[in-house]
C-alpha positions as CSV (number, residue, x, y, z in Angstrom):
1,X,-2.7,-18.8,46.9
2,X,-5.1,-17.4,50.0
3,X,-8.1,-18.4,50.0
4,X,-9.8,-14.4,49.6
5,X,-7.7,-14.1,46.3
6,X,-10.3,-14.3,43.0
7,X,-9.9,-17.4,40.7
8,X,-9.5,-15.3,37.5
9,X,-6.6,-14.2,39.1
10,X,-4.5,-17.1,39.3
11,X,-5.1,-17.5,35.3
12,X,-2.3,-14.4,35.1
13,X,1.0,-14.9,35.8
14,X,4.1,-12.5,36.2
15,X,6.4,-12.9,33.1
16,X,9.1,-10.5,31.2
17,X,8.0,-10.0,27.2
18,X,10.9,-8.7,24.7
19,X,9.3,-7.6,21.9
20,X,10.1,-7.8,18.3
21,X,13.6,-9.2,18.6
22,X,14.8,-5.7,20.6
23,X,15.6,-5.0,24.5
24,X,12.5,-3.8,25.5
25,X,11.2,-5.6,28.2
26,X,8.1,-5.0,30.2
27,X,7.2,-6.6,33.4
28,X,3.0,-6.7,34.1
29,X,0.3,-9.4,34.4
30,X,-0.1,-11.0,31.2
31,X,-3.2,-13.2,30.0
32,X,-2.3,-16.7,28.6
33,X,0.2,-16.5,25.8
34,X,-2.7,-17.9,23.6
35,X,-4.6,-15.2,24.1
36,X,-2.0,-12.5,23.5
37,X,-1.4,-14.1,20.1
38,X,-5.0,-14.1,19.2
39,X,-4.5,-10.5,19.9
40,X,-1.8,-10.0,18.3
41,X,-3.1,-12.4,14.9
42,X,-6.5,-10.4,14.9
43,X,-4.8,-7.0,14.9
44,X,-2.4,-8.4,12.2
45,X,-5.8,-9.7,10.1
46,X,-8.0,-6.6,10.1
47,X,-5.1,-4.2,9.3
48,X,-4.2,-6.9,6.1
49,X,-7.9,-5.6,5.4
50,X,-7.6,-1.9,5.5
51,X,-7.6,-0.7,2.3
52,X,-6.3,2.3,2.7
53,X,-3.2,0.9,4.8
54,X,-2.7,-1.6,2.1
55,X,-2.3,1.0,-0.8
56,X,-0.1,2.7,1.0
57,X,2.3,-0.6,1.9
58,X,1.8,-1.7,-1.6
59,X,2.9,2.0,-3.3
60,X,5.4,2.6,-0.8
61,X,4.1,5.4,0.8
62,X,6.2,5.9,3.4
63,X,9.1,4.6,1.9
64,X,10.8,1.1,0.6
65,X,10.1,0.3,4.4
66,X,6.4,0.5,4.4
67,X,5.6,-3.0,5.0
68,X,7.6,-3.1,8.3
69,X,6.1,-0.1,9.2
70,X,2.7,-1.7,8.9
71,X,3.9,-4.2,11.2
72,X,5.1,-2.0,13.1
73,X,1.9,-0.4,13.9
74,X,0.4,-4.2,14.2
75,X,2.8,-3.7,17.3
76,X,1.8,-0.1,18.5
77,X,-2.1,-0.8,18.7
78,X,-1.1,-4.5,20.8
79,X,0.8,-2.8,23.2
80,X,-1.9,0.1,23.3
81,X,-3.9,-2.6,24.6
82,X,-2.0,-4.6,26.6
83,X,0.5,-2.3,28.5
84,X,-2.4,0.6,29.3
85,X,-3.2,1.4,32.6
86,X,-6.0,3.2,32.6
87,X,-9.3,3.3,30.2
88,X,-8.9,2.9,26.9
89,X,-11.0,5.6,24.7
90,X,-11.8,4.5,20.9
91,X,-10.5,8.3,20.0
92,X,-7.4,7.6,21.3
93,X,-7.2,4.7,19.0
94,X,-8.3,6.5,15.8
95,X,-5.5,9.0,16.9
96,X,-3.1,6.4,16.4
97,X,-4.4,5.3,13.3
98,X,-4.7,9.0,11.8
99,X,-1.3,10.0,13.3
100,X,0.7,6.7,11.6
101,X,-1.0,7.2,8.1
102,X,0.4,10.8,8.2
103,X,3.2,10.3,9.7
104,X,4.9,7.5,8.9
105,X,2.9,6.6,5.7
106,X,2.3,10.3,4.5
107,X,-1.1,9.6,4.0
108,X,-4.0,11.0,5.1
109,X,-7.2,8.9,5.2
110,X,-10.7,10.7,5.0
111,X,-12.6,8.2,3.4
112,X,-14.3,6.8,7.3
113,X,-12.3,4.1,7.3
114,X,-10.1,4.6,10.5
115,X,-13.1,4.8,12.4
116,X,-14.4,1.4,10.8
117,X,-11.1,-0.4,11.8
């Protein structure tokens, strides 16, 4: 390491992530893997506390798969934060959100509650 370089730097490191069991790998500077799955666990824990996501996993809204979809979006909002590149804009979020109810869950949620989570 030279000198010039920052410290906080040398607390990332270069490492290959397949995700969820498939192919897809993705090469980039990574925080500590304790930190990722913080990240990951936190998502995992406030979704388990949406309401409205929970009715629709528990009624099988979107299907006798629901629940892996939920943990499927768990997925989509980690790697909305970890593999952007530029900003990241809390409308762009709720889009998510709003776009998976509909889509995937057929639900739509107008109760406030994306914008909470």
């Amino acid at each position: 390491m030279r000198a010039d370089q920052p410290k906080a730097r040398s607390r990332y490191k270069m490492e290959s992530i397949v995700r969820n069991g498939h192919d897809k790998v993705s090469t980039a500077f990574k925080k500590p893997a304790v930190a990722v799955s913080h990240l990951r666990e936190g998502i995992a824990l406030l979704l388990s506390r949406w309401n409205g996501l929970q009715m629709a996993v528990q009624n099988e809204w979107g299907g006798h798969d629901s629940l892996q979809k939920s943990h499927q979006l768990v997925l989509d909002i980690f790697s909305w934060f970890s593999q952007s590149k530029g900003p990241l804009y809390i409308e762009d979020l709720e889009t998510l959100l709003h776009e998976t109810l509909l889509l995937s869950f057929n639900t739509e949620i107008e109760d406030g509650s994306i914008e909470e989570v």
